[in-house]
N, C-alpha and C positions, 0 to 999 in steps of 0.2 A: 061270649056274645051270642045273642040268637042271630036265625037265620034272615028275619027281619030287618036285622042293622046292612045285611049285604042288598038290601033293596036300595038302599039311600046309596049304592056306589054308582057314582053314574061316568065319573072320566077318570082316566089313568093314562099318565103322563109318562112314556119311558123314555129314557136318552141314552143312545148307545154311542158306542165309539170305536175307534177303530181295531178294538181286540174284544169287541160285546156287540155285536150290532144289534141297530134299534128295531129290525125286523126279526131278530133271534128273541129277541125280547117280548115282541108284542105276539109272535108267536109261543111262545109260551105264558101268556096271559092270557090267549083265546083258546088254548087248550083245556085249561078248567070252566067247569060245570057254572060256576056262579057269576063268572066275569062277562054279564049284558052290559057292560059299559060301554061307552065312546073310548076309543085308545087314541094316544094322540102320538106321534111317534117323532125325536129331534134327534141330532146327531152335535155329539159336542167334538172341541177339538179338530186333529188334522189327520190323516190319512198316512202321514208320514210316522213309520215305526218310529225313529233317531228323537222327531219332532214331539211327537207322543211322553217319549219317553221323560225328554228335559220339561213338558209338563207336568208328569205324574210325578217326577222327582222334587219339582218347585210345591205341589202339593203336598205333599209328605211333608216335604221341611218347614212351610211355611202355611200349612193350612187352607180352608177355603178361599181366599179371599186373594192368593197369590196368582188365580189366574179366572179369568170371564169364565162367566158360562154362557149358552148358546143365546145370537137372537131369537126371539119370539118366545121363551122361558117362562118368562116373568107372567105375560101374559096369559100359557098355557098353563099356567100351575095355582092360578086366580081362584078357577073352579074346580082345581081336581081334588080329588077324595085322597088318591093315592099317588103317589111318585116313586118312581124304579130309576136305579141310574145305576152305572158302576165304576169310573172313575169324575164323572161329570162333577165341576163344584157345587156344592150349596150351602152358600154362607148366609148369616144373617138374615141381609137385606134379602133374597129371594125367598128365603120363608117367611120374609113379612107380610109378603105380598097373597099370599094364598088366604084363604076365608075358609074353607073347610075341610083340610088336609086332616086325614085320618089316620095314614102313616107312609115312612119313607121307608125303600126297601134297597142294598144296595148290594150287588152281586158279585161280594169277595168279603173279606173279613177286617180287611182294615177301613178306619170312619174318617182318615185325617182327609177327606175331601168336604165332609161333612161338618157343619155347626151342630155338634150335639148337642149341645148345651145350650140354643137358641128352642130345639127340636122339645127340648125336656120343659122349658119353661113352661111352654106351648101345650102341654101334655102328650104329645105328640110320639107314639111310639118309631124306634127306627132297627127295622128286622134286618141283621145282614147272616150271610151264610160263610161259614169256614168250607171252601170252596175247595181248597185244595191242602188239606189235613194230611191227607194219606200221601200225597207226591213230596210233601215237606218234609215229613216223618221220615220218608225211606230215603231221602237228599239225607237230611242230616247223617242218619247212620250211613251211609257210602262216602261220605265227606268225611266223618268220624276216623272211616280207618281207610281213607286214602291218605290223609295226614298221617295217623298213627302209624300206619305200616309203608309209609312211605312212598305208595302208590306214582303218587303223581309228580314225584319226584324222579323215580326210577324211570318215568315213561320220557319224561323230557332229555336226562340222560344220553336215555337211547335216543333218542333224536337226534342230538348232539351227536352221534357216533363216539358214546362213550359204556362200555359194559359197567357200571358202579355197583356196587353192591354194599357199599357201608357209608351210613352217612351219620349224620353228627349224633343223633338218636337212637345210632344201632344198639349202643351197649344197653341199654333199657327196650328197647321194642318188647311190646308183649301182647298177645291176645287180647280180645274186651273180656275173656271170662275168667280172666284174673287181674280186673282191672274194676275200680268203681265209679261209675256215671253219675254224675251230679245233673240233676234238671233242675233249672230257673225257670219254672210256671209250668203246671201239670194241667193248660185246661188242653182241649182237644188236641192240641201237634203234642204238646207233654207226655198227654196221657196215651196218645198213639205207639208215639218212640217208646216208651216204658213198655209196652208190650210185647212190640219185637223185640227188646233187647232183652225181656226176662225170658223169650222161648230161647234166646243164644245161651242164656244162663249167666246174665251180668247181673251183678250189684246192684243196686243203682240206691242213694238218697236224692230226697228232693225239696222245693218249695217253694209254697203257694200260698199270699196272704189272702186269698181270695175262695180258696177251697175247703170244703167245709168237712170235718175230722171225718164223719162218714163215707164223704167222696173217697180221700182221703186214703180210708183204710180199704178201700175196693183195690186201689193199686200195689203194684208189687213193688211199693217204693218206700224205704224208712223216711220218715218225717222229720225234717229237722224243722227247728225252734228257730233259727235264723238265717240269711243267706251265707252269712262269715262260717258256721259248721258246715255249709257243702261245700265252698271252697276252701276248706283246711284241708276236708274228709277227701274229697274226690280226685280221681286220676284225668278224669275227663269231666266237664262243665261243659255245660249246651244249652245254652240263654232261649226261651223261647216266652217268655212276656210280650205282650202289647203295648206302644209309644206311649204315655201319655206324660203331660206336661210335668208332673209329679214324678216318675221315674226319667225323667231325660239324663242320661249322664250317670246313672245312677251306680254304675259299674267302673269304678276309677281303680287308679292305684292302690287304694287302701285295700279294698276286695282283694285284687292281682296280685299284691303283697301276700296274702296267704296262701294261695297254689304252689301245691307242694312244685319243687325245682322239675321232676320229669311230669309233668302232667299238662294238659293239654286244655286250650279255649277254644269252643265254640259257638260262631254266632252266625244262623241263618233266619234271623227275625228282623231287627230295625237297629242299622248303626246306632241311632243316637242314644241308646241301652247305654253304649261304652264308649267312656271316653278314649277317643282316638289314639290321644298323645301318650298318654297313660299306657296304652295297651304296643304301642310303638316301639315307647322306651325300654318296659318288660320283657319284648323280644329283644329287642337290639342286644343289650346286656343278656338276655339268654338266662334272663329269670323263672325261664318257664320253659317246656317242650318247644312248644310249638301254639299255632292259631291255624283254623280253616274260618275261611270267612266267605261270605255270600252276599254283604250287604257294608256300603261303604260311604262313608259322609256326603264322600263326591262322586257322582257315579256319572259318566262313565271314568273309572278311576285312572287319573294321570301317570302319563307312562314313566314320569319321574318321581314318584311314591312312595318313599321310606320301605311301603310293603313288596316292592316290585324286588328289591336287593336282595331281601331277605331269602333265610337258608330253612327258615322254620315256618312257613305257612304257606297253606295251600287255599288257592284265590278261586272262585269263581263269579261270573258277571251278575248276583240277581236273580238265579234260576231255579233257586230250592221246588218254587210250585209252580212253574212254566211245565204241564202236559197238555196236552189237546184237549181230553175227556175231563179236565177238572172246568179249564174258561167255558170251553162247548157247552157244558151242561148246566153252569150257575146259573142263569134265567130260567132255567127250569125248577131249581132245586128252589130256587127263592119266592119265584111262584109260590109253588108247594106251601113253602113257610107263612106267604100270609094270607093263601087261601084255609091253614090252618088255626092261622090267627084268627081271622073272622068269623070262619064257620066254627070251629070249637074251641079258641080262646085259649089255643097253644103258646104261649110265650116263653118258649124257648128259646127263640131266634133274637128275640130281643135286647139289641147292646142297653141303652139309657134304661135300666131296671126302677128307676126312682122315677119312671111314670107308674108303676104298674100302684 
């Protein structure tokens, strides 16, 4: 795009909420050079973290359309060029209503708040930012071998006022660098983990239908042909894909069937990857090491839980990319992204690639 096309920007609609606010937001949109526009600033949602939360959960599972978006929306988004939001919905009907929406920008990595696919019709690019890459990447590898080495197990123990020292895993426990990592999706959290784990000096296979042999061969990761060769191959599996309707579920028994007996599942991406029951019954029977998990059908997960009994998995609420400096700074970082869209025609950041 020339520089011309950021003349025609005249309003930019942000909606912040209570973990992105809308003056972090519009503050980072009056930061850059090109942005004369009118900003129009909404606030979706409530205030309440608990209350927040059972709505970002109802989005996730259930898409835009599971909860409102703000009064006066519709309205503000008639005339604007651009729209920023970062858990805010927009389904459908609210991109109907816009007349010269140039693109949506959303400030974290996942879209299930988003009608992409109303967005694509439209032609309508949507930039979001893998926000918190690097806090996900260093979660999984510490989650990795708090399970594997029993960490978090050992800690609760002592709590208990109990000294343990061997637990159902001891006879196998081993280092990562005589162990081999399996990754389920090599784009940025993938490709991240692959790097700190190749300076540890681990293994690792992986795979990505999505990555292309070149990307591919930049990484320190053998390539397998199918998902079924990295769970035959691997000692440790670490799902890190993206939801979408096509992969829901996509991780059952038949997969979990093939992990060799000491080896390990992890998954700090999107429960609905794996099916539940599936991955329940696999531990109970002690088909497998162990699970560390971060992400759960039901969240906040019920105290009566099949996972809660268990002797092989290590549980945390959701937190893989909870840092301060990853939320703090995404309206800035996403700025960035599509004041590089506009002025140089960067599309990088761009999820719906079948506008470009």
């Amino acid at each position: 795009m020339t520089n011309s096309k950021i003349n025609v920007i005249s309003r930019i609609v942000v909606v912040g909420d209570a973990y992105v606010s809308a003056q972090i937001m519009e503050d980072a949109v009056k930061k850059l050079p090109f942005w004369g526009a009118e900003v129009i600033s909404l606030t979706w949602g409530t205030g309440d973290k608990e209350e927040f939360t059972e709505m970002q959960t109802a989005l996730e599972s259930k898409g835009p359309d599971a909860v409102p978006y703000p009064n006066g929306l519709e309205e503000a988004i008639r005339d604007a060029d651009i729209l920023i939001v970062h858990f805010c919905p927009v389904p459908k009907k609210l991109i109907s209503c816009s007349h010269r929406l140039k693109a949506v920008g959303i400030c974290r990595g996942g879209t299930e708040n988003i009608a992409v696919s109303a967005l694509t019709e439209r032609k309508i690019p949507l930039l979001h930012i893998i926000r918190n890459s690097e806090a996900v990447a260093e979660f999984t590898l510490g989650i990795m071998l708090a399970e594997t080495r029993n960490i978090a197990r050992a800690h609760h123990k002592i709590c208990e006022g109990k000294w343990e020292t061997q637990f159902w895993n001891s006879e196998f426990t081993s280092t990562l660098k005589n162990m081999t990592v399996g990754i389920i999706g090599l784009g940025n959290i993938g490709a991240l983990l692959a790097e700190k784990l190749h300076l540890l000096g681990v293994s690792m296979i992986g795979y990505d239908t999505y990555l292309r042999e070149e990307e591919m061969d930049r990484l320190p990761v053998k390539s397998a042909e199918t998902m079924e060769e990295v769970f035959q191959e691997a000692d440790i599996v670490t799902v890190h894909l993206r939801l979408t309707a096509e992969n829901h579920g996509i991780i059952g028994r038949d997969l979990l069937s093939l992990m060799k007996p000491k080896a390990y599942l992890i998954n700090v991406a999107r429960a609905g990857l794996i099916e539940e029951k599936a991955l329940i019954e696999i531990l109970t029977e002690h088909k497998i090491a162990g699970a560390a998990l971060d992400v759960f059908e039901q969240e906040p997960l019920p105290s009566n839980h099949p996972f809660m009994q268990m002797d092989n998995v290590t549980l945390t609420p959701h937190i893989a990319g909870d840092t301060v400096d990853s939320i703090a700074f995404s309206p800035y970082t996403l700025a960035e992204a599509l004041y590089g869209y506009f002025v140089n025609g960067d599309k990088k950041n761009i999820c719906n690639k079948d506008v470009l």
